[in-house]
LUMLUMLUM-700359 format. One record per atom (N, C-alpha, C): residue number from 1; x, y, z. Coordinates in pm, 1 decimal. Example, Ala and Ser with C-alpha at 12.3 -4.5 7.8 and 13.67 -1.06 7.14 Angstrom:
! LUMLUMLUM-700359
<1; <1319.0; -569.0; 780.0>>
<1; <1230.0; -450.0; 780.0>>
<1; <1320.0; -330.0; 780.0>>
<2; <1285.0; -225.0; 708.0>>
<2; <1367.0; -106.0; 714.0>>
<2; <1290.0; 3.0; 787.0>>
***
This chain:
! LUMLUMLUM-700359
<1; <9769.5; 20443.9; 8318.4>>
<1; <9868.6; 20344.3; 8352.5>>
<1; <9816.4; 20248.7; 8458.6>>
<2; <9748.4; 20321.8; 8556.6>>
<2; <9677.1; 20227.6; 8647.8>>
<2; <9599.4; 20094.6; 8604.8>>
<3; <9523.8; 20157.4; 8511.6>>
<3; <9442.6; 20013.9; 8434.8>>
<3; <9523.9; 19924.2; 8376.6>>
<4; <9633.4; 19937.2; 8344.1>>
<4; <9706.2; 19869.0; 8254.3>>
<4; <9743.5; 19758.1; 8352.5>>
<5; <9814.9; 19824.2; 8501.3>>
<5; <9853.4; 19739.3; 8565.7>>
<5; <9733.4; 19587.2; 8638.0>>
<6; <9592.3; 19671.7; 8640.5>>
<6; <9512.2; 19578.6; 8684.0>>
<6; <9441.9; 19495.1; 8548.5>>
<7; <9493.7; 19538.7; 8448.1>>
<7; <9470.4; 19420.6; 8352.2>>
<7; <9612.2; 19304.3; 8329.5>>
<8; <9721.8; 19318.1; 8358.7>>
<8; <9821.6; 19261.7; 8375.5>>
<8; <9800.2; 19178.3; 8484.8>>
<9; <9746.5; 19250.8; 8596.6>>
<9; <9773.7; 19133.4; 8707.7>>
<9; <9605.8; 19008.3; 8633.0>>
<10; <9528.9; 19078.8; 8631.0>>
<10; <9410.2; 19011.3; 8620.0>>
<10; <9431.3; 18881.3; 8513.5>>
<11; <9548.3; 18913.5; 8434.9>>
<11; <9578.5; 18796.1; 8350.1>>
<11; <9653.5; 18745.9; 8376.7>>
<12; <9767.0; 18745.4; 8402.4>>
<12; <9870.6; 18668.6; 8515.5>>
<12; <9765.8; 18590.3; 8633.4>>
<13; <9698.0; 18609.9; 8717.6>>
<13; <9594.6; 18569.0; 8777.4>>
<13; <9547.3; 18437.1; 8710.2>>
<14; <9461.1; 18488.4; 8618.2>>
<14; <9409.6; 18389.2; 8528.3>>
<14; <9496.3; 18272.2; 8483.9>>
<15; <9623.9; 18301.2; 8400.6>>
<15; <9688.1; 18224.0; 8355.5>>
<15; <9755.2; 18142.0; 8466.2>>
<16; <9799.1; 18209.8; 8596.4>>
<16; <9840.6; 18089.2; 8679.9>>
<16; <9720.9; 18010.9; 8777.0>>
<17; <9594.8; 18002.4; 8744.3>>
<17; <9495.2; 17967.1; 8806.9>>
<17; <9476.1; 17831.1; 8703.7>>
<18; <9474.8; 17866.0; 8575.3>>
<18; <9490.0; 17791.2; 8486.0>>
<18; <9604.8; 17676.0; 8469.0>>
<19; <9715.2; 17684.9; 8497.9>>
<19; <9812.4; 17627.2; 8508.2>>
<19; <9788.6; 17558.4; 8683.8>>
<20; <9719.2; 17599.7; 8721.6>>
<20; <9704.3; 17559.6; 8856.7>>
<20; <9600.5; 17394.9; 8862.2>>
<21; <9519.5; 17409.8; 8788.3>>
<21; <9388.6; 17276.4; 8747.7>>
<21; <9452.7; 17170.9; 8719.1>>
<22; <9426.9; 17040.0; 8771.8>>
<22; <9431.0; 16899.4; 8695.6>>
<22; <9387.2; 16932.1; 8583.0>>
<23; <9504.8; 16859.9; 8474.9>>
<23; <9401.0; 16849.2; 8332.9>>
<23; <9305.2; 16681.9; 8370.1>>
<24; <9268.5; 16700.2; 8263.0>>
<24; <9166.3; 16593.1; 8253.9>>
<24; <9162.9; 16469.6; 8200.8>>
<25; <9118.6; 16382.1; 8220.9>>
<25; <9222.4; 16231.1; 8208.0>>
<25; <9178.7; 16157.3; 8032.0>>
<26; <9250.2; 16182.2; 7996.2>>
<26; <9175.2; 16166.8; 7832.3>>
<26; <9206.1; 16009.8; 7756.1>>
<27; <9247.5; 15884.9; 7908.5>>
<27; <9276.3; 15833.4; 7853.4>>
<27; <9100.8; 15727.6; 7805.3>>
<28; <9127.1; 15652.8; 7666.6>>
<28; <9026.6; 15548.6; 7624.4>>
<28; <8952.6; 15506.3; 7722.3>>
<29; <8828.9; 15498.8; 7760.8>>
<29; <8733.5; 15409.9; 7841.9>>
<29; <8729.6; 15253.7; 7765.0>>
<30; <8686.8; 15196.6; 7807.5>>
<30; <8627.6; 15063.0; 7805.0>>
<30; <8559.1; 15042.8; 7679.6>>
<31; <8470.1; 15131.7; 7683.3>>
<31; <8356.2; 15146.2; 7553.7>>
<31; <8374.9; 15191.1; 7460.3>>
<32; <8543.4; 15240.3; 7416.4>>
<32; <8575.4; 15302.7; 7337.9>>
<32; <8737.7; 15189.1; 7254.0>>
<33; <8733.7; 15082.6; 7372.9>>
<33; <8853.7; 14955.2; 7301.7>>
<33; <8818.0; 14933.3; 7135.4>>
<34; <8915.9; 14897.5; 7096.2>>
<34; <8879.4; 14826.2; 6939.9>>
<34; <8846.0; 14718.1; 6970.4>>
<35; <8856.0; 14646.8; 7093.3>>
<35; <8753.8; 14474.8; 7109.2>>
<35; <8648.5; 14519.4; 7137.0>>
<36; <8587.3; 14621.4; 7194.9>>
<36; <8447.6; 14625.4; 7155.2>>
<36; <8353.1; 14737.4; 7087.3>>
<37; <8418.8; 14769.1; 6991.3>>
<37; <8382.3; 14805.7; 6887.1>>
<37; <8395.6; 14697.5; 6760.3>>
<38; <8443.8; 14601.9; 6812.6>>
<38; <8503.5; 14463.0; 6695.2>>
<38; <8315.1; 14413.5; 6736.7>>
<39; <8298.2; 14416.0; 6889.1>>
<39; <8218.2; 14298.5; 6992.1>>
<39; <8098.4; 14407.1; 6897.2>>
<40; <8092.4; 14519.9; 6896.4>>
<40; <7964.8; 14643.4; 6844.0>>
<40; <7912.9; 14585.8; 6719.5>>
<41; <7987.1; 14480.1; 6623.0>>
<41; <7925.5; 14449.9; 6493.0>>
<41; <7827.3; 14326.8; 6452.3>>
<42; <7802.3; 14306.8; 6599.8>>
<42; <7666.5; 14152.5; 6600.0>>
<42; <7564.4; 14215.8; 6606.4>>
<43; <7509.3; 14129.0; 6541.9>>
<43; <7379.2; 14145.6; 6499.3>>
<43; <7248.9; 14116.5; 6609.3>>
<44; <7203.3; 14284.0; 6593.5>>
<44; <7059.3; 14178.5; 6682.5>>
<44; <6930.4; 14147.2; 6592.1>>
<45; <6868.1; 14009.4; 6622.7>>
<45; <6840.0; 13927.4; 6545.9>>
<45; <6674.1; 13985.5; 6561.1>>
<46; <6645.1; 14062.0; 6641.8>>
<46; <6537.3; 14084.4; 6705.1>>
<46; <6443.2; 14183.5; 6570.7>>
<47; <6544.3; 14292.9; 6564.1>>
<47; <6519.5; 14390.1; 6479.0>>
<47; <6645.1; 14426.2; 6338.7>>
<48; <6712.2; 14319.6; 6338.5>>
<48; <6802.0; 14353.2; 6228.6>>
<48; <6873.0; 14461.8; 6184.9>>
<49; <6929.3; 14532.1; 6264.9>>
<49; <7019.5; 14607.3; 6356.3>>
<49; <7185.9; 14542.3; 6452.6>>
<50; <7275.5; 14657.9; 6392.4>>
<50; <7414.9; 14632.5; 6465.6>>
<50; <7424.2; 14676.9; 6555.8>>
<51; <7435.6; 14614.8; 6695.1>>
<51; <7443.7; 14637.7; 6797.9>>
<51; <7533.4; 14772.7; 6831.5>>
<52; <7504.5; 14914.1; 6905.0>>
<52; <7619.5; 14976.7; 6964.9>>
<52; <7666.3; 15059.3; 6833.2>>
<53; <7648.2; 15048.2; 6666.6>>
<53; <7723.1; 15115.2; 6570.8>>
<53; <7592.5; 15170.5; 6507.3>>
<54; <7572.4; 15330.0; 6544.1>>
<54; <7428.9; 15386.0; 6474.8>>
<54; <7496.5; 15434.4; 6364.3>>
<55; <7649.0; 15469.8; 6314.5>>
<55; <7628.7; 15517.9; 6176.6>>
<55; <7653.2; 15407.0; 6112.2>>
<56; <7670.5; 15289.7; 6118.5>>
<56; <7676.2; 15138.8; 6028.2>>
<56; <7568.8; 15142.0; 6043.2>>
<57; <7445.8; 15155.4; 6111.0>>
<57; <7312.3; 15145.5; 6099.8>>
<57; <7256.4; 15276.3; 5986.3>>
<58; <7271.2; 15369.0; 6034.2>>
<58; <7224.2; 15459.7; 5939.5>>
<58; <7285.3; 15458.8; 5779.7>>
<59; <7405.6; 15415.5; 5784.3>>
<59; <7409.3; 15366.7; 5610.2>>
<59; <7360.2; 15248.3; 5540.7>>
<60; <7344.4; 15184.5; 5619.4>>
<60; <7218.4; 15021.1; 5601.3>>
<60; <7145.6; 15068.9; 5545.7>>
<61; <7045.3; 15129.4; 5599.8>>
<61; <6952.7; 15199.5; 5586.6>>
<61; <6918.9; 15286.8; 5506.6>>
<62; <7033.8; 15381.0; 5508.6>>
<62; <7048.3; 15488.3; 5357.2>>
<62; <7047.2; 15395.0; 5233.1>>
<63; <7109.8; 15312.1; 5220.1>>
<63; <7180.7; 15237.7; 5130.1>>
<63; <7038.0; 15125.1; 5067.8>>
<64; <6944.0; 15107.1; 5155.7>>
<64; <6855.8; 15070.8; 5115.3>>
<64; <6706.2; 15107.3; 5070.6>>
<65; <6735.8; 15230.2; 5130.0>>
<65; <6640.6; 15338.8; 5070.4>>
<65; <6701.8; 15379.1; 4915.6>>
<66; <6798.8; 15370.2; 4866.6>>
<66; <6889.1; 15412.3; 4806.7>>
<66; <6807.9; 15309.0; 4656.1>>
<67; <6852.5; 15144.6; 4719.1>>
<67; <6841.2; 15059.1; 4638.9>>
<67; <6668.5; 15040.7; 4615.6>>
<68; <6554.7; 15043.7; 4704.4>>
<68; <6422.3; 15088.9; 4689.1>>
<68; <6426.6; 15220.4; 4609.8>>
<69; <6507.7; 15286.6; 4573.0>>
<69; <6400.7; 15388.4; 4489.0>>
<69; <6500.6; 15389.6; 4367.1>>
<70; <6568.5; 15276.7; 4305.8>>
<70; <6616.1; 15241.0; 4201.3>>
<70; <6758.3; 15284.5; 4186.1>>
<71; <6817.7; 15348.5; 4294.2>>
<71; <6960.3; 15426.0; 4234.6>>
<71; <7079.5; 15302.2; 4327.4>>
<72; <7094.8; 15241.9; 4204.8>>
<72; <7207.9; 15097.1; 4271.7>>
<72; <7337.8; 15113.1; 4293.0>>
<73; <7373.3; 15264.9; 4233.3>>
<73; <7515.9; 15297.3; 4241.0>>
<73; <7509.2; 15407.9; 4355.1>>
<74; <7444.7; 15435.8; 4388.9>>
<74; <7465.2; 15549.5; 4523.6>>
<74; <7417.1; 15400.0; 4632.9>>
<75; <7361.7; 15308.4; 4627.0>>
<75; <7367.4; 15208.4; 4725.9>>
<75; <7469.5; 15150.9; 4741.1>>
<76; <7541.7; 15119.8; 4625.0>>
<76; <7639.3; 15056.0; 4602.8>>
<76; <7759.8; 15127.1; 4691.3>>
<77; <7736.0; 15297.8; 4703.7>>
<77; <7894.1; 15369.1; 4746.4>>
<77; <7829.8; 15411.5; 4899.7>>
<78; <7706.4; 15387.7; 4937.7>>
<78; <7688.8; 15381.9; 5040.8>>
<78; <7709.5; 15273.9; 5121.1>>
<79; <7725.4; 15106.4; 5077.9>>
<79; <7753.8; 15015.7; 5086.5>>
<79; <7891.5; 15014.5; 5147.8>>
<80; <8013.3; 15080.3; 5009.2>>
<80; <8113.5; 15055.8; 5059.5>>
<80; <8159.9; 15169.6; 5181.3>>
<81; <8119.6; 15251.5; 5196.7>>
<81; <8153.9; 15344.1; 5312.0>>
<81; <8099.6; 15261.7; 5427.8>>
<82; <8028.6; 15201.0; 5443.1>>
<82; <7996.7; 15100.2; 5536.2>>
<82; <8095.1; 15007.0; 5613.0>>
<83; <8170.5; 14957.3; 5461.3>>
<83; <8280.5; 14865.3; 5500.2>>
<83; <8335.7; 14929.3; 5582.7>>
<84; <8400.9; 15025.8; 5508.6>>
<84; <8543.6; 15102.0; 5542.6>>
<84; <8527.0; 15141.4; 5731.5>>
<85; <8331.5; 15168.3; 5770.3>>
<85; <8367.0; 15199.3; 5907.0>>
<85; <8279.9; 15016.3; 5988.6>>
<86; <8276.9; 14957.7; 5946.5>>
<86; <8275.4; 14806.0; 6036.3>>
<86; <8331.5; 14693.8; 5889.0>>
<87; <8494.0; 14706.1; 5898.3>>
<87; <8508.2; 14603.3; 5763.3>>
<87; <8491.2; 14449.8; 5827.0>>
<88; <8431.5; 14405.8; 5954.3>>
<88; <8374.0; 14261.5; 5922.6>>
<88; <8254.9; 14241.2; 5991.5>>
<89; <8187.2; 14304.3; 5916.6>>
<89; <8042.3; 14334.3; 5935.8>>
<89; <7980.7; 14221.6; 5790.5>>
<90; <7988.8; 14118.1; 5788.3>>
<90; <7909.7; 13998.6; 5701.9>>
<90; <7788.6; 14050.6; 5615.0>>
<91; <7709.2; 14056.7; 5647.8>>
<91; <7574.9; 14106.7; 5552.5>>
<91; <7609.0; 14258.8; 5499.9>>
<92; <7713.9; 14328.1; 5505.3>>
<92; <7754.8; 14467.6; 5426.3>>
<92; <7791.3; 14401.1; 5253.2>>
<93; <7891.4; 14281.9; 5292.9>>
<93; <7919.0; 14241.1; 5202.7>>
<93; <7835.4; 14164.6; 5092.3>>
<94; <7763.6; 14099.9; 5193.3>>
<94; <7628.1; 14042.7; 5098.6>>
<94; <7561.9; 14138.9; 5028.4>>
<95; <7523.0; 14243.3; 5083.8>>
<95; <7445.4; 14341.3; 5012.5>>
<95; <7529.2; 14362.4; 4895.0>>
<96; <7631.9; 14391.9; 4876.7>>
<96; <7758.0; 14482.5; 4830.8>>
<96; <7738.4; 14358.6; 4691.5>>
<97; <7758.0; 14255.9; 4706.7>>
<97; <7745.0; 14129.9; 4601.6>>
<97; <7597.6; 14080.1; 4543.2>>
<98; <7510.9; 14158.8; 4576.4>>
<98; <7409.7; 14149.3; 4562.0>>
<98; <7373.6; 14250.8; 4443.3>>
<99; <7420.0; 14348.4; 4532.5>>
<99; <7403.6; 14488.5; 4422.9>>
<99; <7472.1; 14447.2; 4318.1>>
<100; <7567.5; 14412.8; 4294.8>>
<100; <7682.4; 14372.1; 4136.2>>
<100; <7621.2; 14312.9; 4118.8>>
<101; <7558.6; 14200.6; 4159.2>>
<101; <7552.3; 14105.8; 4078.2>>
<101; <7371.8; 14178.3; 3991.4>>
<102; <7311.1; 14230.1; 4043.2>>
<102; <7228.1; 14359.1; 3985.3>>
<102; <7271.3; 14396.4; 3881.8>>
<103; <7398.8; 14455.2; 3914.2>>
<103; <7457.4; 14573.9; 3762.2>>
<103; <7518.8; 14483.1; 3685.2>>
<104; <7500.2; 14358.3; 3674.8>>
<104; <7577.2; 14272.3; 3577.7>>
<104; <7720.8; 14255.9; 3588.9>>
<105; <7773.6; 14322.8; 3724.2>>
<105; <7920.6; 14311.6; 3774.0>>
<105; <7962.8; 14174.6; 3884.8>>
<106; <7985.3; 14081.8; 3783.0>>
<106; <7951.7; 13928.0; 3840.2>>
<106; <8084.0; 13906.5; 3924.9>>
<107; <8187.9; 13957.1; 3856.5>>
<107; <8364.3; 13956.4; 3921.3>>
<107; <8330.2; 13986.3; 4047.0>>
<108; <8298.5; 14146.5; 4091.4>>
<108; <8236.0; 14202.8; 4230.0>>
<108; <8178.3; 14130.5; 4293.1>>
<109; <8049.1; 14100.1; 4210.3>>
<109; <7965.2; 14035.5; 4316.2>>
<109; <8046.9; 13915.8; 4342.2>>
<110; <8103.8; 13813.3; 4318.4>>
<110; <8152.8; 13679.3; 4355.8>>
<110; <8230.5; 13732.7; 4451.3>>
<111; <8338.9; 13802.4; 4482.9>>
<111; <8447.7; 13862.5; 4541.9>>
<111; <8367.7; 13896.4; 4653.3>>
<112; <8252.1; 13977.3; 4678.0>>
<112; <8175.6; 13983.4; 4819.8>>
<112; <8121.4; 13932.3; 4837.5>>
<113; <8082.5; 13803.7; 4748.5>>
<113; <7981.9; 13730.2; 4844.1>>
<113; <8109.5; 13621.3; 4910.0>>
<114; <8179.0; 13618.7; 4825.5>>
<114; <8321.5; 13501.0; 4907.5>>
<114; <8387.3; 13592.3; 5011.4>>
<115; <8382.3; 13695.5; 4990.4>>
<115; <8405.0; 13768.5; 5168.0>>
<115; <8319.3; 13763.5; 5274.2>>
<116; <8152.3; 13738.9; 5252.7>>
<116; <8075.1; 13758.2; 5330.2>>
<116; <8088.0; 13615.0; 5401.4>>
<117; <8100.9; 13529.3; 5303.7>>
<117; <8163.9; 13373.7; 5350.3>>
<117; <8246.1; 13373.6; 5471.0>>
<118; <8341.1; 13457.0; 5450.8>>
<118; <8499.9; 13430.8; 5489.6>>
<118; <8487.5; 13480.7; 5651.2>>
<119; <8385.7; 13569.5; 5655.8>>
<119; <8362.4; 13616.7; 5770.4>>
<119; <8253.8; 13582.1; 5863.5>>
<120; <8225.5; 13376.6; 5850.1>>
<120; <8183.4; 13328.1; 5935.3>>
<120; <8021.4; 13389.5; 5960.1>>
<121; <7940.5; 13423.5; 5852.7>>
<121; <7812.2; 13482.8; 5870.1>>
<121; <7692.8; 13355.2; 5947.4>>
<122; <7614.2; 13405.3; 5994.6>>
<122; <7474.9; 13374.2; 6064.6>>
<122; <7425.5; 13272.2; 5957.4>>
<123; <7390.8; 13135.3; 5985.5>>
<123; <7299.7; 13033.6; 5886.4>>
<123; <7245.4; 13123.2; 5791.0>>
<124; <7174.4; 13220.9; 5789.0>>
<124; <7086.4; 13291.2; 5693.0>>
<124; <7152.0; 13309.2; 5572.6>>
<125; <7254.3; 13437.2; 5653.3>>
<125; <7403.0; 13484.1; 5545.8>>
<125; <7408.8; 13394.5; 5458.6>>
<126; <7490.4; 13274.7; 5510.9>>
<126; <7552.0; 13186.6; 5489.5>>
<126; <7490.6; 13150.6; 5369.1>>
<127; <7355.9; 13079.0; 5408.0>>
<127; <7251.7; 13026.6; 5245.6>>
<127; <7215.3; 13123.5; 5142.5>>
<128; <7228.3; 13274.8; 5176.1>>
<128; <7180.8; 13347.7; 5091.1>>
<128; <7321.0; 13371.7; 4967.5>>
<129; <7458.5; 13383.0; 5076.7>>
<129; <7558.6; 13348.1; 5037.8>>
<129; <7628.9; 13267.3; 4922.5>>
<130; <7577.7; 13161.5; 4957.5>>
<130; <7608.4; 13057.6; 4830.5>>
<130; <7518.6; 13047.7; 4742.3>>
<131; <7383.8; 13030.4; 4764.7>>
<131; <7269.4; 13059.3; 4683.9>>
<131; <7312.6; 13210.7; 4539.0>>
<132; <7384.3; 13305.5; 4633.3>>
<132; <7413.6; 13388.0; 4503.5>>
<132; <7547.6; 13360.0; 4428.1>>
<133; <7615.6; 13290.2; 4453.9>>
<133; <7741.4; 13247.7; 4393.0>>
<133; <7756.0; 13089.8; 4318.5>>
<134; <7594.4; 13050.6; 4380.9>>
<134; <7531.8; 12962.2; 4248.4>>
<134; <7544.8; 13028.7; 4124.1>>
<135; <7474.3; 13110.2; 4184.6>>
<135; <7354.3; 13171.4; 4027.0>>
<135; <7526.0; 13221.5; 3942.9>>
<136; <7622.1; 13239.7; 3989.3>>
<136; <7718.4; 13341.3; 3928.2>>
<136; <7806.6; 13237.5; 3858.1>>
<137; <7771.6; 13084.5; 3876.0>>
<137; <7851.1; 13015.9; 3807.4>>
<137; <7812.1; 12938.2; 3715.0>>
***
């Protein structure tokens, strides 16, 4: 019975020591706003790379390893998972209209390359942009 009692207190102990702590302040930092994670999707021009977003980088990347070793539909769904985590990220979409217009899916491709438009892309974008929505008309 003795032990019983010094495991009772020893947890009572515990539990009001516990209840005793500041919790911990869990509110959003700075670096974690949706304005700059919006600000995280420019481009650096240096190395062609999104600033601040390594898994929008690492599906770039997948997605083009993807399209180098011939498989246009696993680029293609690596593409759009891209969107879904930076949707105005400009050159996702180019790629994305690029690839259709590849698989002979001209509807698609026009539809992203007039999004990649819409979202105010870099001179480059921009010419590669219309240049493919030439060819689609």
């Amino acid at each position: 019975m003795n032990n019983y009692k010094k495991i009772t207190i020893a947890c009572c102990s515990c539990f009001l020591f516990a209840c005793s702590v500041q919790p911990v302040d869990t509110t959003p930092t700075e670096s974690t706003t949706p304005s700059t994670i919006t600000d995280a999707t420019e481009t650096d021009t240096t190395n062609n790379t999104v600033k601040g977003n390594s898994a929008l980088n690492s599906l770039l990347s997948l997605a083009e390893q993807q399209e180098n070793s011939g498989n246009l539909q696993a680029a293609t769904g690596t593409l759009e998972r891209a969107v879904r985590i930076s949707p105005r990220y400009p050159e996702t979409y180019l790629r994305l209209a690029e690839l259709n217009y590849r698989q002979g899916k001209t509807a698609q491709a026009q539809s992203f390359a007039e999004k990649a438009l819409s979202l105010n892309p870099n001179q480059a974008l921009t010419e590669q942009a219309e240049s493919l929505l030439q060819k689609l008309q």
